[in-house]
Phi, psi and omega in degrees: 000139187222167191173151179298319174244145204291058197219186203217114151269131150232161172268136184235148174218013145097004167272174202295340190290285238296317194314306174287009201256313199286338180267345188259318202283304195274003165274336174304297186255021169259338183272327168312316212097343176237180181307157149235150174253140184274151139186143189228132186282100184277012180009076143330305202292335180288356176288344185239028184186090183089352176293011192038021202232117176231170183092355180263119192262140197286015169260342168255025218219306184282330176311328215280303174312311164299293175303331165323285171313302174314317162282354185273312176297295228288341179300285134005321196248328180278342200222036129264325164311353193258338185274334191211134180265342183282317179352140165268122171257117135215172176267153195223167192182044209253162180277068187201152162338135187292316195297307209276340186277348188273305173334320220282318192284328139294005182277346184238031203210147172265355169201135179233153224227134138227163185283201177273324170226184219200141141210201183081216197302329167267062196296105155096037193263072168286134186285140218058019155264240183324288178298332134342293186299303179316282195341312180280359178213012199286170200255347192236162147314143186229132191235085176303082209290121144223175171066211188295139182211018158251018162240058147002089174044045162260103203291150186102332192282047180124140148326170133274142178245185213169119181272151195211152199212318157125350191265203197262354148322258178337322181268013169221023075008297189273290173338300183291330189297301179308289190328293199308313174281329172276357157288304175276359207148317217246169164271140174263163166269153154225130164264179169187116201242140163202164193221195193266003174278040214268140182258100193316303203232181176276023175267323176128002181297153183228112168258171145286112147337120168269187173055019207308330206292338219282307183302324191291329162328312165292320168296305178310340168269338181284319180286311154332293185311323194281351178254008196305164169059348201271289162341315175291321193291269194282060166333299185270032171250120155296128208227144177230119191267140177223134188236121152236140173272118183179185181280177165248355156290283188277000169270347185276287234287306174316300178301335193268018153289319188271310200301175178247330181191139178242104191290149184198125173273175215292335187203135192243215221274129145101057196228138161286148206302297165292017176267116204276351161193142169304147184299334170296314181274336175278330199280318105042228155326328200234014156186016148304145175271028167208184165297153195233111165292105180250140193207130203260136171324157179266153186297154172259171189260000000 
């Protein structure tokens, strides 16, 4: 991962998703070595549109909000200060939408972290709202703290696991992946799922695949070629392969009972174009038993 600045960004709204995402997050960037950055959205515009609330003068309506917020940072801060008193902290409080200020926010970070649900500044941040979206358009890996989620780069406690497809998703996935496990420690999983079924047109017909033994050959060389060379870089990673015919979404969903972080790209091969995260990675974020790493090809300049 690479980036202009040495950080951890997470997002906060002072509920218990938000508490662990900030515990996982500053454990992360206390074992790393880098900053962590703080931020809380404060979405003002919905106090003045539509906010139902009358009799209320809108200055005391942005006070109320603003403390919200502030105690929401200072909670957050106190108890990334409690894992590392060294930690570098800092904070943010701007008067903008949780989505496009977290995008924003992802341009300067290497990795940015939300929990699984939200209220407060993230009003209605159900995991495959707000993080489904950041995820799908963020500039860094977003990283979705649920399900187990403490034992944070610790080695012996779970693999990293990693999907794999072949597309360019899946190849800067497979990157991230490698780092993650060889940071922590760990043996990587690489799955890599299909099944005998394929869909010709855009109605949805569908055959059966004959020869299955022949296709699974073709995968199993397909899972080889993605991992070519990847072994020589990362020496002290244990790779473990896993080829199942099955969806891959429920071949994931399995592995992240054992795993510690599960890598995923934001959308893999045969995915639409307008589509705010592949079905595979929202499924993904809104029911793995650990953290979920998502992660989008790099931009080009």
């Amino acid at each position: 991962m690479t980036a202009n600045d040495p950080r951890i960004t997470v997002g906060v709204d002072g509920s218990a998703g938000s508490a662990a995402a900030v515990r996982w997050a500053a454990e992360l960037a206390s074992r790393r070595h880098l900053q962590l950055k703080i931020v809380h959205g404060l979405q003002v515009a919905g106090l003045y549109y539509g906010g139902g609330m009358t009799g209320i003068g809108a200055a005391t309506l942005f006070e109320a909000v603003q403390k919200d917020g502030e105690r929401a940072i200072a909670d957050a801060r106190a108890l990334a200060a409690s894992i590392d008193e060294d930690l570098v902290i800092g904070t943010d409080l701007p008067n903008d939408p949780p989505v496009p200020m977290l995008i924003e926010e992802s341009r300067h970070a290497r990795m940015l972290v939300v929990g699984r649900t939200g209220t407060g500044g993230f009003t209605g941040m159900l995991v495959g709202g707000t993080a489904a979206t950041v995820a799908a358009h963020a500039h860094c890996p977003v990283a979705v703290v649920r399900g187990r989620h403490d034992s944070t780069a610790v080695p012996g406690a779970g693999p990293v696991a990693v999907g794999i497809d072949g597309s360019p998703n899946s190849e800067q996935a497979i990157a991230v992946a490698f780092e993650e496990a060889s940071l922590r420690g760990v043996p990587l999983v690489a799955v890599h799922a299909w099944n005998d079924i394929v869909y010709e047109d855009t109605r949805g017909t569908a055959r059966i695949l004959t020869q299955p033994e022949s296709l699974e050959e073709g995968e199993d060389r397909l899972l080889t070629e993605r991992l070519a060379g990847w072994p020589e870089k990362y020496p002290d990673v244990e790779i473990r392969r896993v080829l199942v015919r099955d969806r891959p979404r429920h071949a994931l969903l399995r592995i992240s009972e054992e795993a510690q972080l599960v890598v995923v790209g934001s959308r893999g091969r045969g995915g639409f174009t307008g589509m705010l995260l592949g079905s595979t990675s929202q499924a993904l974020v809104q029911h793995a038993e650990c953290p979920v790493l998502v992660v989008r090809p790099e931009r080009k300049a």
